[in-house]
N, C-alpha and C positions, 0 to 999 in steps of 0.2 A: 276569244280563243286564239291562240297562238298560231299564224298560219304554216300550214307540214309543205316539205320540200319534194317533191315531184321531178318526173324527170321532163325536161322541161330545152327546147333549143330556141337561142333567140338570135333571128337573124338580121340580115341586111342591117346592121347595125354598122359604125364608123367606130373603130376599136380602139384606142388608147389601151396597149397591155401590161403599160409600168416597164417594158423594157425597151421598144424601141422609142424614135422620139418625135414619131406623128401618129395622128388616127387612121388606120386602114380601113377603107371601106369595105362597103361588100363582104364584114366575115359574121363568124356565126360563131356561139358557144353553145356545148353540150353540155347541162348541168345535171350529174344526177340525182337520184333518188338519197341518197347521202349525203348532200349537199356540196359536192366537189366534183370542180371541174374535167370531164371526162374527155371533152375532145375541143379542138379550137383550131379554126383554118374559113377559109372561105366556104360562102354559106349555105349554097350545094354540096360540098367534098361534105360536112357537116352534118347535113341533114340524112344522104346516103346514109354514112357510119352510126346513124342515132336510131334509123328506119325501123332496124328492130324491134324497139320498142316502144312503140308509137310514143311518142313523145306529145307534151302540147306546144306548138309554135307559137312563139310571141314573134308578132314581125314592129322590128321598132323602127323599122320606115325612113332609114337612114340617120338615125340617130344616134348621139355619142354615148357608149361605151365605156368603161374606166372600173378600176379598183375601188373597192371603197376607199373614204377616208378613215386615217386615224388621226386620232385628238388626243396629244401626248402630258398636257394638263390640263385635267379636270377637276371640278371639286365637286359631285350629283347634291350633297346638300350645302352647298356652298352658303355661310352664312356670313356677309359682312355687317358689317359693326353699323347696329339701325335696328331698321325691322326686319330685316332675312334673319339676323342673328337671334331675334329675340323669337320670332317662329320657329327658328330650330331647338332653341333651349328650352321653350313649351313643349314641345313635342317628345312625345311617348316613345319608347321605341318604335312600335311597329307602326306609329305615325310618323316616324322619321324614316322608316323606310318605304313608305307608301311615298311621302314628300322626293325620294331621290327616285323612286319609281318613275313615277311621275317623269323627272328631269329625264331619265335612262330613254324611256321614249320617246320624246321629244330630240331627245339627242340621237338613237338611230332614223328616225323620220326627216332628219335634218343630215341624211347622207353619212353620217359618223357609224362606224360599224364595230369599230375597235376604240376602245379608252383606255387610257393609263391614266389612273385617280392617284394624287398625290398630297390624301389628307382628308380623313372622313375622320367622325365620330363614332363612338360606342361601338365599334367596329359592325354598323349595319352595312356598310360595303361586302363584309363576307356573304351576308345574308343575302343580299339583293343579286351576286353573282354567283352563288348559287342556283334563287330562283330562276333568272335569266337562262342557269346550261341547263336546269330542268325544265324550259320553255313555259315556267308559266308567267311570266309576265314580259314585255317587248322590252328588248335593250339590245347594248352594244355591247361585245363582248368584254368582257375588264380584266384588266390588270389591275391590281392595286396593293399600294403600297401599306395599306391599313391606316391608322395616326402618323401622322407627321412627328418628328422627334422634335424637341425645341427645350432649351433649358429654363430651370422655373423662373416664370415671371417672361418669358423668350418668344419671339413672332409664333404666333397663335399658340397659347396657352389658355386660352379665351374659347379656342372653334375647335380646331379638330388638332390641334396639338397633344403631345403628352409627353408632361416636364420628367426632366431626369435631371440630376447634378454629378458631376463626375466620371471620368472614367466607367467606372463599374455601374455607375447608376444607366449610361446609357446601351453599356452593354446586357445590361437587361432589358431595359427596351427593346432593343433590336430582335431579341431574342422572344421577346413577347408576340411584336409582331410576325415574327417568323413562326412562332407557336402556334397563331390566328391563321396563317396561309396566305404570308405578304409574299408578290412575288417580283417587289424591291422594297428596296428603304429610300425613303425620303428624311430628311435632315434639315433644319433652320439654320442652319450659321452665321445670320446677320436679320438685321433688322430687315422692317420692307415697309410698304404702305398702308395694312392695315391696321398696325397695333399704334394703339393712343399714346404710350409710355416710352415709343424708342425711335430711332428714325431710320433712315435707308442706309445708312452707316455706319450703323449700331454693330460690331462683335459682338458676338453672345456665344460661340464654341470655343474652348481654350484648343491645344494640337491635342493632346493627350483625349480627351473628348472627341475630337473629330478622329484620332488613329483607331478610340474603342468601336467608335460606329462603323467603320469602314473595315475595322481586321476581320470582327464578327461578319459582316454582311459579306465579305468575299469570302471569308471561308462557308460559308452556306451556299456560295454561289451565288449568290443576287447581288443586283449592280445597285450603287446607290447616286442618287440626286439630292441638289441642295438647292434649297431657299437661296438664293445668297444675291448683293448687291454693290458692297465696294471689291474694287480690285485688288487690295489686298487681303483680303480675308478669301477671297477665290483663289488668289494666288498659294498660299496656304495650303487647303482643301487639296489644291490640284498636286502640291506636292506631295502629298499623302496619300495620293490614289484616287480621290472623285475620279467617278464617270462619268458627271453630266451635271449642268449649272442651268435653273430656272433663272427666270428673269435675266439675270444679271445687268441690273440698271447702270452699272458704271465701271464695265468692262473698259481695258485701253489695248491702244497696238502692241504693245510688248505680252499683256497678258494672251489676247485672242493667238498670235505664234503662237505660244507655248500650249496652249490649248488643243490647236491642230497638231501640230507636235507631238502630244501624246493621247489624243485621240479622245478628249474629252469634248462629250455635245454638247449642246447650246439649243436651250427651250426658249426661245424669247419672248412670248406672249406679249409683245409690241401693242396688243389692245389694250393691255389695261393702264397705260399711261395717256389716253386719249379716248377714252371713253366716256364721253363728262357726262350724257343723254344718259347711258345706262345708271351710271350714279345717282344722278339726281332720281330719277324712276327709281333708285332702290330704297332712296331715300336715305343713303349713308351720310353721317355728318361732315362737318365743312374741314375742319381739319385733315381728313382722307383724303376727300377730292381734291383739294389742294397742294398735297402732298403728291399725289398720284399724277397729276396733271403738270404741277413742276417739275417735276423728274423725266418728262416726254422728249424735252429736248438734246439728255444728255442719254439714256436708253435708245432714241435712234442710231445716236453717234456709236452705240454699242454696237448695234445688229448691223451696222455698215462698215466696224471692227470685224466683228467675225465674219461677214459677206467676203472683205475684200483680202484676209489672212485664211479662206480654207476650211474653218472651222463645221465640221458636219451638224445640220442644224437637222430639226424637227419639227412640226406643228403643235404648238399648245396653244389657247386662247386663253385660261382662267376663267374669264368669263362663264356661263354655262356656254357647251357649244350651239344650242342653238338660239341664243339670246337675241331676241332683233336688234341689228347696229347696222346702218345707213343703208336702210330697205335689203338687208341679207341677215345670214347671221355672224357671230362674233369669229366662227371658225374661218369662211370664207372670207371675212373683214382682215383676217389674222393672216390669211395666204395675200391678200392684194396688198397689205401694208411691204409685206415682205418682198413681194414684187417692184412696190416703190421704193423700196429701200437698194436694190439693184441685182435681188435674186432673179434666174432666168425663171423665167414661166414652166420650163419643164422641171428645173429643180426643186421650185414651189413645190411640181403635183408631187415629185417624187418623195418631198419633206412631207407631206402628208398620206405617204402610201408604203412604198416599199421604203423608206429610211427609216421612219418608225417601226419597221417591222423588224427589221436587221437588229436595232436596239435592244427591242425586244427578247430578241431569239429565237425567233418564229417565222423568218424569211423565205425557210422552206414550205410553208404553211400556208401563206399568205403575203396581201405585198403587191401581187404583180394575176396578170389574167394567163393563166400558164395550166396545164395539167396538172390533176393533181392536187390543184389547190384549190382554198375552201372556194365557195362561188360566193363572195361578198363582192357586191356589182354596185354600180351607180350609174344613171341613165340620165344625160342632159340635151339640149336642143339645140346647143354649140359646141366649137369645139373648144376644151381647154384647152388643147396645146399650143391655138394661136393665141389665145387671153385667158388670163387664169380667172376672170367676170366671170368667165362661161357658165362657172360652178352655182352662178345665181340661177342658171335652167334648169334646175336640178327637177326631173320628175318622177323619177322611178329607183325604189330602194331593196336590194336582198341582201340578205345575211343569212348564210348556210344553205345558200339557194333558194330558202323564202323570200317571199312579194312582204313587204313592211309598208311598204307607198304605191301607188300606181295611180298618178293624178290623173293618166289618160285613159285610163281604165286596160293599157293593153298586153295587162296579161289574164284578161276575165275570158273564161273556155269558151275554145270556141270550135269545139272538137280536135280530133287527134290525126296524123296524117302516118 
């Protein structure tokens, strides 16, 4: 059973609120019955303002405080080339969505509260963020962009692609998904690491094909993201309008300017060119991993591109996000890599909190610990804003002001004041 949101104040907590850039101790949130946040100050002025109606008090004992995260690439049935793939292509529908069910909770229980999916199948993504706002099963709230576009025979035509040839062929796509309730478009324009037949360099969108996907999706108003990997095929894209470049394994200085320049993001899921542990456990073949693991070296060199030119980045991992990788998961592997790469520690949280939100279009909504906005919280036993590790403390989870985790047990009643 899905747990209901309550009015609820949680004090003597050390605050991170996504806008200023330390923990404040000593405050408290009002969260209400609606699941948003009502009032937020130090943790008597707090409690006062909330007295009316008796609230339950969580006292978290001077513990850290924060926005949820968001996970800006995910894939809940993510099927790589092995046996993930071939579990997925068995699978029934409603056992494909039980399969990403499945991920969806695992993935809020691992502090993600928000996801932006960039590439499902048979469109059971609808389905599952559906049942998710009708609370009957745990997840993190989604975004998603429905099938990935890719042209036939194009990076994932195999998983959760769906081919189109030409102009007009992808502007039906686009228009498919938009018909489904995408709320962007995701695009292949280059090869990557999973597909057997092409390599990370690979063009596969002519302009005429990337201008059809991108006039459609901006006249609908949804912003689109691309697959993409060499610098010139981004380069391209970006003159046409992209909004936002996954991976991009082989960004250069010239490109990452012009990127900041005209305000296109950068998802870099830095994990998955260095994840060899998870591969092997998934069991993908040796050409993948190979492929994926050679490319680490010049993919750094990207995210240290766009670090040091400006370029407004995000959190994605690809990975699932809550995938175990070196005793955490791939999410938080995905903010410390970025940290070693020469992101500040407060940029990190904010690439994972309120910049994704902004993205989004949802920054008034969420984002940041502010009134007003939804109460998706995360509760850890450090602080991130001196080490972005901290995230490995991670014990206590809400979304819409529900309890989703509580390893320490302390929000179980304990009468009302």
């Amino acid at each position: 059973m899905i747990p209901a949101a309550t009015e609820r104040v949680l004090v003597n907590c050390a605050l991170y609120d996504g806008v200023g850039s330390t923990s404040v101790p000593d405050r408290g949130v009002w969260i209400g019955a609606d699941g948003t946040i009502r009032a937020v100050g130090g943790s008597d002025d707090v409690l006062t303002e909330a007295r009316s109606v008796r609230p339950q008090i969580v006292d978290l004992g001077g513990r850290y405080l924060l926005p949820g995260l968001v996970n800006m690439h995910v894939h809940l049935g993510l099927g790589l080339p092995g046996g993930m793939a071939e579990a997925v292509h068995r699978a029934n529908l409603a056992e494909l969505v039980l399969l990403m069910a499945d991920s969806a909770r695992r993935t809020l229980h691992s502090g993600i509260t928000t996801v932006r999916l960039v590439g499902e199948t048979r469109y059971a993504d609808f389905a599952l963020r559906k049942a998710i706002e009708a609370g009957a099963v745990d997840g993190p709230r989604i975004f998603t962009a429905g099938h990935a576009l890719c042209c036939t025979g194009g990076h994932g035509w195999d998983a959760d692609g769906l081919e189109a040839d030409g102009a007009d062929g992808f502007r039906r796509a686009v228009r498919e998904q938009l018909r489904a309730g995408a709320d962007l478009i995701k695009v292949c324009v280059s090869g990557g690491i999973a597909g057997e037949h092409e390599q990370i360099d690979t063009p596969q969108l002519t302009d005429d094909e990337m201008a059809a996907v991108l006039g459609i999706a901006h006249d609908w108003g949804r912003k689109v993201t691309a697959h993409a990997g060499p610098a010139d095929t981004i380069e391209r894209a970006v003159e046409l309008g992209l909004d936002c470049v996954e991976h991009g394994y082989e960004l250069t200085d010239e490109l990452t300017r012009t990127m900041a320049a005209r305000g296109v993001w950068y998802v870099p899921t830095i994990t998955v060119s260095r994840c060899e542990q998870f591969f092997v456990d998934s069991g993908v073949p040796s050409w993948m991993m190979d492929r994926a693991l050679s490319a680490g070296p010049r993919h750094w060199d990207s995210l240290q591109y766009a670090l040091r030119n400006e370029v407004p980045i995000a959190l994605g991992s690809d990975m699932p996000p809550h995938a175990p990788y070196d005793e955490t998961t791939a999410t938080v592997r995905e903010l410390e890599f970025m940290v070693e790469a020469g992101m500040d520690t407060l940029d990190a949280l904010r690439a994972a909190t309120i910049r994704p939100a902004e993205w989004l279009g949802v920054a008034d909504r969420q984002g940041t610990v502010e009134v007003g906005k939804r109460a998706d919280l995360i509760a850890l036993t450090a602080d991130p804003t001196r080490d972005i590790a901290a995230l490995r403390t991670l014990h206590l989870v809400l979304k819409d002001g529900a309890v989703f985790r509580d390893d320490l047990g302390l929000t179980a009643p304990r009468g009302v004041r």
